[in-house]
N, C-alpha and C positions, 0 to 999 in steps of 0.2 A: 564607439568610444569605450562602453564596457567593456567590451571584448579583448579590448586594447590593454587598459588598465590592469585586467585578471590576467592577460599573458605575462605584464610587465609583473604586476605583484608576481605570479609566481616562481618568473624567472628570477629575482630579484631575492624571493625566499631561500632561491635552493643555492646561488649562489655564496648569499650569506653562510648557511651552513657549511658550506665547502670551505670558507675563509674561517670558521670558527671550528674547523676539525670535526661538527657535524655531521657530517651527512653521512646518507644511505650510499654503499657500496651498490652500483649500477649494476645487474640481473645478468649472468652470465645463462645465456641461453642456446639450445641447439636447435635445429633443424629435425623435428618430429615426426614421422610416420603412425597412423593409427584406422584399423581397417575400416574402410568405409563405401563409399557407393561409388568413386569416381572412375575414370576410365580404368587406373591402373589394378582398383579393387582397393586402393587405397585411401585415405582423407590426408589429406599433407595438410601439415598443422606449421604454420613461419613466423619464429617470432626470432625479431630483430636483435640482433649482437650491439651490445656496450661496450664492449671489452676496449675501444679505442676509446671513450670518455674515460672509463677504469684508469688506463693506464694514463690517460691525462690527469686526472685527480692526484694521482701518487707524484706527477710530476711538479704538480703544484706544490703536494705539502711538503715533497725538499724542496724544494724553492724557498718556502715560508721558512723552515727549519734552518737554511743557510743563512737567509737574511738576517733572525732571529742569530743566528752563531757570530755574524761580524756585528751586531749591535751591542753583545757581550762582550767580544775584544776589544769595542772603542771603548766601554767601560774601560776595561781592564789599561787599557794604555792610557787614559786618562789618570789611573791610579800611578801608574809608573812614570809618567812627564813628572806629577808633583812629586818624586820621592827624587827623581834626578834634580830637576832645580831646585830643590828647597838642601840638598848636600853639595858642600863645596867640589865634593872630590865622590861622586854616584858610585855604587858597588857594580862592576863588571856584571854581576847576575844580573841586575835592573837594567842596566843596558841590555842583557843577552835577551834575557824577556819578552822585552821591549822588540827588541830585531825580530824575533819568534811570530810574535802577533804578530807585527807589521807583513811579514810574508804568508803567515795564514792567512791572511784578511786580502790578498791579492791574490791567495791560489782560490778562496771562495768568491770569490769575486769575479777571478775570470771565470770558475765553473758556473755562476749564475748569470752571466750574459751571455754564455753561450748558448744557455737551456734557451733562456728568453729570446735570446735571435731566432732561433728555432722554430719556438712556437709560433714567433710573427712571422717566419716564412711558410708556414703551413697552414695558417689564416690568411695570408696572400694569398697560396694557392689557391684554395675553397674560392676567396672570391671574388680572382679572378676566372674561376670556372663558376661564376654566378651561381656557387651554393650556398645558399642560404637555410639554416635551419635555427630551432630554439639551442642545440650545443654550438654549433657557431657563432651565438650571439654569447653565450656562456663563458667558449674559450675567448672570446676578446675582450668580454669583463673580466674576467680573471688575470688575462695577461698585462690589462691597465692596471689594475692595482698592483699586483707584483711588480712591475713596469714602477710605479709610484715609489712607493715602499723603497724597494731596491737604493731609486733614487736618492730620497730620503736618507736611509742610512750612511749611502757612498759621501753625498752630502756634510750627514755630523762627520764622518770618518774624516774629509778634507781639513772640515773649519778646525776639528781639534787637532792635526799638523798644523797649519799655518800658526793656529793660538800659541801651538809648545816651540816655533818658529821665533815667532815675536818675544815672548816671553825668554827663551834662552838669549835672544839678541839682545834684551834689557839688563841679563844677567852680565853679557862682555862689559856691554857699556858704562856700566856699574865697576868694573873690576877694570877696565883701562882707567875710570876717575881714580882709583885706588893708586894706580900705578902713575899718576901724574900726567896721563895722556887723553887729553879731553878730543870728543869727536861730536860731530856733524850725523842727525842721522844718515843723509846721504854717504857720507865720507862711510861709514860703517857698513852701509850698504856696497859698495865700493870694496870693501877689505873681505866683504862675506865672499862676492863673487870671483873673487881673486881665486880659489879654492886652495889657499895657499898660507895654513895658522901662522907662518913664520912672520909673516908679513904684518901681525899684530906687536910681536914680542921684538924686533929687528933693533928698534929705535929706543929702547925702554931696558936702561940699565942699571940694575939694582941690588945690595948686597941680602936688604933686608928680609926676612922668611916670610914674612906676611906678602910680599911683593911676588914672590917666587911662587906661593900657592896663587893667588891672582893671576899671574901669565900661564902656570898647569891648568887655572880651569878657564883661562880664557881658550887655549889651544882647544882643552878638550870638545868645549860647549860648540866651539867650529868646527870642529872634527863631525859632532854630532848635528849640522845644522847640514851641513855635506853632503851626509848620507839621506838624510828628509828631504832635499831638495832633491835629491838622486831620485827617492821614491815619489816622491809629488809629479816629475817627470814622467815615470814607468805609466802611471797610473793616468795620465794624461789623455790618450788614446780612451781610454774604459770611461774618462767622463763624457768624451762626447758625443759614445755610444748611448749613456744611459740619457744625455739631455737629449738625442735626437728620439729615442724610443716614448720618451714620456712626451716630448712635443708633441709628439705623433697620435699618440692616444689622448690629446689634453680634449681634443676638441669629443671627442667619446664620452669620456666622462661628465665635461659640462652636459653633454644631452644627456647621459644619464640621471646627471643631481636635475637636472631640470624637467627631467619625467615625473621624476621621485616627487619632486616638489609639484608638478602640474598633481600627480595621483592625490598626493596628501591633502589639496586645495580641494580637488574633486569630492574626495570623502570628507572632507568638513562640511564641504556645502548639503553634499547628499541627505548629510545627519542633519543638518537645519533645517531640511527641506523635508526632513523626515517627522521630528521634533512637531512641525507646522500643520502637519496632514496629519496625524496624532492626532493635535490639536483641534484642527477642523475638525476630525471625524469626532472625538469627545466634546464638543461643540453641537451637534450635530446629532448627538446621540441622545446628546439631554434635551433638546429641542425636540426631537421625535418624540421621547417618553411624555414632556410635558402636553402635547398634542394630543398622545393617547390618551394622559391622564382627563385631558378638557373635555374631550370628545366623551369618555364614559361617564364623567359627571354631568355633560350636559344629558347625555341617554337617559341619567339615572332620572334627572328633574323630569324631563318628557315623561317620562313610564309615571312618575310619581303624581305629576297635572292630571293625567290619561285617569290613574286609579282613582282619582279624586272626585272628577267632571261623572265617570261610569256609576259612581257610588252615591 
């Protein structure tokens, strides 16, 4: 059980530093000759190559450093949704912006599922060739979190389309009450998938200018709801890769947190158990000394009777 705990601690240690940009770069070593006694007049001296952890570590931290890039862009495109709906009439650049991220955050995106497909095919391999080691237990906690993470972000990336989804469709709906044409949300739901703005403005005829900015940005706001839906689509595929990879490692991780948590129960108790046997032995200690002390005072009386009875 100890045994067990200190591997887990310290695999667990050096993981963490890997996830926090910590860690020590793995020992690039050669193959050593150094003369000695052995048949060839030689002592061969073997010490084991890292170089394939090395180069997984680097692989990890673009990994981290992409994920970490498309969590800034949803920022960023959170900022740009509020600047388009809250103006009747968005500036082309905020749209253009807007498009920009939106296709960064799909080119990093398929670069990071590729890497991760990757790694979980060459953690399959290992072990299905029944290799088991402490970097194979390494590379697969590392690929569950990345694995997670990834998730995570592709995740807000979703919810905040569908939000600027919603929220533009509140903006139509808003602006056909404007134009005298009341709807159903169904019915609107109905007019979005038409893919066809005209089909808002057909029915709805008006001299006045306030009515005419209303139908520009009802067209517009569908134009833009078109294109999201476009990308919601593309991106479709990449969700079900990322819930099948994180599915896959959910049940890893619970053993993980449930190690962690068996370890941490262990060393509580260990420290109570520790705290107790302290205690005993300081119990224990003074109980000894008082003994000695009785025992010399009772010496002292005997010797003192002795000199007394001789005298």
């Amino acid at each position: 059980m100890k045994d067990r705990l200190t591997e887990l601690s310290a695999e667990i240690t050096r993981v963490t530093q890997v996830s926090q940009n910590t860690y020590e770069r793995p020992l690039h070593c050669t193959r050593q000759k150094v003369k000695g006694n052995d048949e060839d007049g030689d002592t061969v001296v073997v010490v084991q190559k890292e170089q394939f952890m090395d180069d997984f570590f680097l692989q990890v931290e673009e990994i981290r450093n992409c994920i970490a890039k498309i969590a800034d862009n949803v920022e960023e495109m959170k900022k740009n949704h509020s600047k388009i709906l809250s103006a009747p009439n968005p500036e082309d650049k905020t749209k253009e912006d807007l498009e920009k991220l939106n296709q960064e955050i799909k080119n990093i995106a398929n670069n990071v599922r590729t890497k991760l497909k990757s790694i979980a095919h060459t953690i399959n391999q290992d072990e299905s060739a029944k290799r088991t080691s402490v970097n194979l237990r390494i590379r697969k906690t590392q690929h569950t979190v990345l694995s997670r993470k990834f998730g995570e972000v592709m995740t807000e990336y979703n919810e905040t389309q569908i939000q600027f989804r919603e929220r533009s469709k509140g903006r139509i709906q808003r602006q056909l009450e404007i134009t005298g044409k009341t709807t159903t949300d169904d019915e609107l739901e109905e007019m979005l998938e038409s893919g066809n703005p005209s089909i808002f403005t057909s029915d709805i005829i008006s001299d006045s200018q306030i009515t005419k900015q209303a139908l520009n940005e009802i067209e517009s706001r569908h134009r833009d709801i078109i294109k999201l839906e476009s990308s919601i689509r593309e991106l479709h595929q990449m969700f079900v890769d990322i819930a099948t990879l994180v599915e896959s490692q959910g049940e890893m991780i619970n053993s993980i947190e449930k190690n962690v948590e068996n370890a941490a129960e262990y060393i509580e108790h260990a420290k109570e158990e520790t705290k107790k046997a302290v205690k005993y032995q300081s119990r224990s200690r003074r109980k000894l000394i008082f003994i000695v002390i009785c025992v010399v005072i009772l010496l002292l009386i005997i010797a003192i009777i002795l000199a007394t009875t001789l005298t």
